[in-house]
C-alpha positions in Angstrom: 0.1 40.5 -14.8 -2.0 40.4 -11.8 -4.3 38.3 -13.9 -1.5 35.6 -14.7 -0.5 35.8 -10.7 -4.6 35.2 -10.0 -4.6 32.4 -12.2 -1.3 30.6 -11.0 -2.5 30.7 -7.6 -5.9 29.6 -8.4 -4.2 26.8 -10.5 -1.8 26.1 -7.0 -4.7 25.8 -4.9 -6.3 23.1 -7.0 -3.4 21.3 -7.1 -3.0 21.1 -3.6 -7.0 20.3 -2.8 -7.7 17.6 -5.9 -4.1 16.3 -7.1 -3.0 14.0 -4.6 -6.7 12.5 -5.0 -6.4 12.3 -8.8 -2.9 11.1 -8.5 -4.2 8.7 -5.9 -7.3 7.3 -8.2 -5.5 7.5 -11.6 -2.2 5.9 -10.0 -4.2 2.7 -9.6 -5.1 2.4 -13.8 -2.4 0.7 -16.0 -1.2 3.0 -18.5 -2.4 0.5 -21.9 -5.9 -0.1 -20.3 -8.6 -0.9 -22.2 -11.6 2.0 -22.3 -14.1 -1.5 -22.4 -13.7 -5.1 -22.1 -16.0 -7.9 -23.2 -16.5 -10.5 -20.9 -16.5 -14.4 -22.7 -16.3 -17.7 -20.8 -13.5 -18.8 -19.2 -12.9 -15.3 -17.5 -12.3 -14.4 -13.5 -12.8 -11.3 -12.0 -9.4 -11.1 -11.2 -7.7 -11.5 -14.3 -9.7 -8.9 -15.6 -9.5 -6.4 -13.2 -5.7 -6.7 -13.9 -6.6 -5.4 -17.4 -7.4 -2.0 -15.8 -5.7 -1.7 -12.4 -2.1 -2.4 -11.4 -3.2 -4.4 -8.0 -6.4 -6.0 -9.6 -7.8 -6.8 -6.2 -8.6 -3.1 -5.6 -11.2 -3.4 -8.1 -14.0 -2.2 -5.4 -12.4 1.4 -5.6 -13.5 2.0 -8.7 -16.3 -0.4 -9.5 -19.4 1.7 -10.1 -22.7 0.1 -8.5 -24.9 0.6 -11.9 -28.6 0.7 -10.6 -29.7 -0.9 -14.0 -28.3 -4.2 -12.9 -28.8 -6.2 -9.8 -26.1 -7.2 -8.2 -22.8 -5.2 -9.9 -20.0 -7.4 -8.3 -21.6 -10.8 -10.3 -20.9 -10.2 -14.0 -21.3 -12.6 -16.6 -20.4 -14.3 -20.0 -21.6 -11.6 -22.6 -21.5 -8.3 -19.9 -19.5 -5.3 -21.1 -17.3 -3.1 -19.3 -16.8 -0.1 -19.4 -14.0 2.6 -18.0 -16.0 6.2 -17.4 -14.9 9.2 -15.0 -17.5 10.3 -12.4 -16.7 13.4 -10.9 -13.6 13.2 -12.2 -13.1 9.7 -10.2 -12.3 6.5 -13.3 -15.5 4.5 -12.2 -16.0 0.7 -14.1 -19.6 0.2 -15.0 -21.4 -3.0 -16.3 -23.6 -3.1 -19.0 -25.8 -6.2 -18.9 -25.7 -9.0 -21.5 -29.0 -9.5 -23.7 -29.9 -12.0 -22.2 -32.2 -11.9 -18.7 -33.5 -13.7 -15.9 -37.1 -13.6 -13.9 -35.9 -12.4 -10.3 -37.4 -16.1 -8.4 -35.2 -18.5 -6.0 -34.5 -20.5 -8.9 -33.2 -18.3 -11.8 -31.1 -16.3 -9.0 -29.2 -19.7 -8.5 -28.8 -20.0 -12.3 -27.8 -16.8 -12.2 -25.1 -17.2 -9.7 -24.0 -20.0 -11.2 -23.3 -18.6 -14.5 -21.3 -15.5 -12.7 -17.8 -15.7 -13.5 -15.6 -16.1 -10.6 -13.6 -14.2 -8.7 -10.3 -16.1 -8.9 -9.3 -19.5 -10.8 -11.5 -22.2 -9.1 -9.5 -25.4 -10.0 -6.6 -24.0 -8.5 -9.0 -24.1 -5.2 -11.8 -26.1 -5.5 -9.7 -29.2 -3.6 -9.4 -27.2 -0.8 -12.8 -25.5 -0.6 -14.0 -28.7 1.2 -11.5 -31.2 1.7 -8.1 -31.2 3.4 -9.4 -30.2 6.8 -7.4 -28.6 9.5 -7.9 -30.1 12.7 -7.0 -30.1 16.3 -4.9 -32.6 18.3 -8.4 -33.9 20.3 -9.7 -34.4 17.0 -7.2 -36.5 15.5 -6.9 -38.3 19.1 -11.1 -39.4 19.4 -11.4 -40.1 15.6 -12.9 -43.2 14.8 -9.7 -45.2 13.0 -9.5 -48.1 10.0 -8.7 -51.4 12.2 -8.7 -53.9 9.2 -9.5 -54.6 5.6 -12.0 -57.6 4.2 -8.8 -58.8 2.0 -4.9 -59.3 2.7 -3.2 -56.3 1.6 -2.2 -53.4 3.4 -4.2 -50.9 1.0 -7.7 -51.1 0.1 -9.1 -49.2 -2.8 -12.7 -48.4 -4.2 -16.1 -50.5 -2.8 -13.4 -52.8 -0.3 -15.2 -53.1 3.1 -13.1 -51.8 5.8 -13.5 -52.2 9.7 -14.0 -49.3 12.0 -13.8 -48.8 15.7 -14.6 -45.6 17.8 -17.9 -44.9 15.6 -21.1 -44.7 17.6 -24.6 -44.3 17.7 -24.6 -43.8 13.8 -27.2 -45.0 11.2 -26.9 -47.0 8.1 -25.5 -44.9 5.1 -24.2 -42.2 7.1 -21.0 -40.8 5.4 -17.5 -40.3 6.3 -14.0 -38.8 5.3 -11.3 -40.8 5.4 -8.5 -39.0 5.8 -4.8 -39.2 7.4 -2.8 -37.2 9.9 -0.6 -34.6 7.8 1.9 -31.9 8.6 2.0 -30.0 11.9 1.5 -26.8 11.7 3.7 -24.9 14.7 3.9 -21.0 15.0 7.4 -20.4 14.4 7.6 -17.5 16.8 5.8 -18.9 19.6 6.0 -22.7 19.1 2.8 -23.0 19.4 1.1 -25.9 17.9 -1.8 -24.2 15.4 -3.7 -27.4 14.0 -3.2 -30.5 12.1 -3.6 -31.1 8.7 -6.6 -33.8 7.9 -4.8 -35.2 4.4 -8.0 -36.1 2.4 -8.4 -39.7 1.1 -11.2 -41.0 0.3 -14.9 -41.4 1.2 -17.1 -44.0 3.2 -20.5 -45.4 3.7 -22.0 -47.1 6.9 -23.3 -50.5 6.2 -23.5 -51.8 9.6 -22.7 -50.1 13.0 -20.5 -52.4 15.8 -17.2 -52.4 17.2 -15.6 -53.1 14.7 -18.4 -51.2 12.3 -18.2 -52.2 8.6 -18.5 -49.0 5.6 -17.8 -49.4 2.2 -15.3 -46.9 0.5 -17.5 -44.9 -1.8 -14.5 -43.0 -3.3 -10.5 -42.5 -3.1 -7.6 -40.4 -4.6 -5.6 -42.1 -3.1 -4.6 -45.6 -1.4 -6.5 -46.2 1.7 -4.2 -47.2 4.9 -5.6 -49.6 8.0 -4.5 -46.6 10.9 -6.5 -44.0 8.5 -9.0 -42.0 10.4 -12.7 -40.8 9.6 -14.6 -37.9 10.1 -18.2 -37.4 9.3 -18.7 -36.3 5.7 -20.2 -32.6 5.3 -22.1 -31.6 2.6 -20.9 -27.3 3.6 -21.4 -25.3 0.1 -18.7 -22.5 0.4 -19.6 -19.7 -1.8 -16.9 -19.0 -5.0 -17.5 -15.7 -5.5 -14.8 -13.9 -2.8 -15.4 -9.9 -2.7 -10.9 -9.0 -2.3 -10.4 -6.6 0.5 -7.4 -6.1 2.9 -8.0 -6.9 6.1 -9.8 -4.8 8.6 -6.3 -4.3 10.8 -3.0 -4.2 10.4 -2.1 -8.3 10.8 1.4 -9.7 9.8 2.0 -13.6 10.1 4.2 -16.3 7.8 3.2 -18.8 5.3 3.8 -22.6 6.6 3.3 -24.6 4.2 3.0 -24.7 0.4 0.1 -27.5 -0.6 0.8 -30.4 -3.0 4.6 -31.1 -2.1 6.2 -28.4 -3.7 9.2 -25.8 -2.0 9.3 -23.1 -3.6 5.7 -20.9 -3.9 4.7 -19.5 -7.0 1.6 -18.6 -9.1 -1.6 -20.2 -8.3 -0.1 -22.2 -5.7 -2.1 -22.9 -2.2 -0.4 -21.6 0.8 -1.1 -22.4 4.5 -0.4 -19.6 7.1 -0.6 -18.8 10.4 -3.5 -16.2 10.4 -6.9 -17.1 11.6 -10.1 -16.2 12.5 -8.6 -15.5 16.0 -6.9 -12.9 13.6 -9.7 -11.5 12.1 -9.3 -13.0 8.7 -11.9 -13.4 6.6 -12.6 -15.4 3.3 -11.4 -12.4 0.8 -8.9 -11.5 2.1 -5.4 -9.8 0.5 -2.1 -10.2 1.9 1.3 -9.1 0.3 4.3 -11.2 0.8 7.9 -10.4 1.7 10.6 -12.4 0.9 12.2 -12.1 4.2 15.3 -10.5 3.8 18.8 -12.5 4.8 21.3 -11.3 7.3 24.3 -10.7 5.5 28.5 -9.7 7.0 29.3 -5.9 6.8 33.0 -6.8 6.1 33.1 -2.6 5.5 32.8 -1.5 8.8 35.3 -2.0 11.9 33.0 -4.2 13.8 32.0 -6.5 10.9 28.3 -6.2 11.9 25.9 -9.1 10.8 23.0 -7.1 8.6 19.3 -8.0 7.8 18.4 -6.8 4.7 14.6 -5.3 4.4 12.0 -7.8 3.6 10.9 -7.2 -0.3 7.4 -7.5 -1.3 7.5 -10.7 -3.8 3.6 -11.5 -4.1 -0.1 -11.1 -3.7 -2.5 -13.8 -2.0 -6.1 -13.9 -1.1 -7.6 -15.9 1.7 -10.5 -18.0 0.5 -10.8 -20.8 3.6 -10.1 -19.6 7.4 -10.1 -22.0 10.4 -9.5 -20.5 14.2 -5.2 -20.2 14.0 -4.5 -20.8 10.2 -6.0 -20.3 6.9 -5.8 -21.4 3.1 -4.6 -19.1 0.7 -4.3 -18.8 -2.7 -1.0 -16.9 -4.4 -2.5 -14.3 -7.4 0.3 -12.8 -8.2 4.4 -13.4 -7.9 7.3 -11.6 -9.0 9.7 -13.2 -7.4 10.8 -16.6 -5.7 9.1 -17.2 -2.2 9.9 -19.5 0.4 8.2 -20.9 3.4 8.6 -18.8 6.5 7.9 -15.4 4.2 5.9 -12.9 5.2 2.0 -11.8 4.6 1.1 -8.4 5.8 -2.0 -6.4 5.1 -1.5 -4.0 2.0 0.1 -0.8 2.1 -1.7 2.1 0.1 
């Protein structure tokens, strides 16, 4: 008897020091994952992370930093994974592909270039460089489209257009032409966050003057005489994000959904009023609310008007951030979401 009674305490006291950590680490594993997983072309991170883990963006708690390879957060085409326990803690270690690389400059950027990414690229690669959000003094001291060589209204690819406001600029210099978007106000505050920079088209300098004369290199779309230019960067943003919640507790609201579209959904781009001002960072997670309506209590004597609690409807990850606002791109939806919902840093 007093054995039993030693080990049902003994058995109480492990509960209570390891279970809530087991329960905390195991909760986190789907219950049909996979005990490997090949990875083929055509993969993301993300997707399969979600083969393991319920919230595939906390794939960093249990990735396993495998001294055999490199750099453990870049797998590629070929790579398996593989779901162990260490110290009783489900860990996901790579084993590298056959095939290998000499560590020099070069073969590391083949190397990172044959990673898989993190996320779906083509849902973001438009917005990795181009549309810009800008600033009011920006939009205001941008060098502008006065004319056209023909007739018409629009211009399209290698038309010479005429330019005034660009100065001390050399021959073949390159610029974005792009046209003043949507206005991006904080609904709380009423500020006024930025501008959007709709992307158009590209030019090249052929001869400087008021009015200076470019060529348009390139174009999406029609180009407009009142469309403005900024200089043409050639920034190389990095695809491969490492998903983390941010580093405090931030709440804002989605502004805008890109490409024209109401509701949000799956893959979609989202613009919202966090920044770097805010601490965001290119990375990271955000769960949206649907914001819960105010409805009549026609029950009780005073026929209060109710808000209903916000309900968590999505995942997104930042992967662009400017000073007020920042890109994001939706990873996950389970229900219908709205402009004016809210992103606030995940809850464990």
């Amino acid at each position: 008897m007093y054995k039993n009674k030693f080990l049902a305490i003994l058995f109480t006291l492990l509960i209570s020091t390891y279970g809530n950590l087991f329960a905390e680490s195991d909760s986190s594993l789907r219950a049909d994952h996979p005990d490997s997983y090949l990875v083929v072309q055509g993969d993301t991170l993300w997707d399969i992370s979600g083969r393991f883990l319920t919230d595939p963006w906390r794939w960093p708690n249990i990735w396993y930093a495998n001294p055999q390879v490199e750099n453990p957060h870049l797998i590629y085409p070929g790579d398996t994974l593989r779901l162990v326990y260490i110290e009783g803690q489900p860990r996901i270690m790579v084993e590298r592909g056959r095939q290998t690389f000499k560590l020099s400059p070069k073969s590391r950027t083949t190397m990172l270039n044959k990673a898989i990414p993190t996320i779906p690229l083509s849902a973001i690669k438009p917005f990795l460089t181009k549309p810009e959000i800008v600033d009011l003094e920006t939009l205001n001291t941008a060098p502008y489209i006065l004319d056209n060589k023909g007739e018409h209204l629009a211009t399209a690819n290698r038309d010479k257009i005429y330019v005034r406001g660009i100065t001390d600029a050399e021959r073949g210099q390159g610029y974005s032409i792009v046209r003043r978007g949507e206005e991006y106000v904080d609904p709380k505050s009423g500020e006024i966050l930025g501008y959007e920079a709709t992307y158009v088209g590209e030019s090249v300098l052929k001869l400087n003057g008021d009015p200076a004369s470019l060529i348009i290199s390139s174009s999406n779309r029609e180009v407009l005489k009142g469309d403005l230019l900024l200089p043409s960067t050639d920034t190389v943003y990095d695809s491969h994000f490492f998903p983390r919640p941010p580093e405090n507790q931030v709440e804002g609201q989605i502004l805008s959904v890109m490409d024209g579209v109401s509701q949000v959904g799956l893959y979609n781009v989202v613009v919202i009023n966090l920044g770097t001002q805010d601490g965001m960072e290119s990375g990271n997670v955000l769960d949206i609310y649907q914001m819960g309506k105010t409805v009549k209590d026609h029950f009780s004597g005073n026929r209060d008007d109710v808000k209903l609690p916000d309900e968590r409807a999505g995942v997104l990850m930042v992967f662009r951030t400017f000073e007020k606002l920042s890109y994001g791109l939706v990873m996950y939806a389970e229900r219908n979401m709205h402009v004016l919902d809210i992103v606030r840093t995940p809850q464990y």
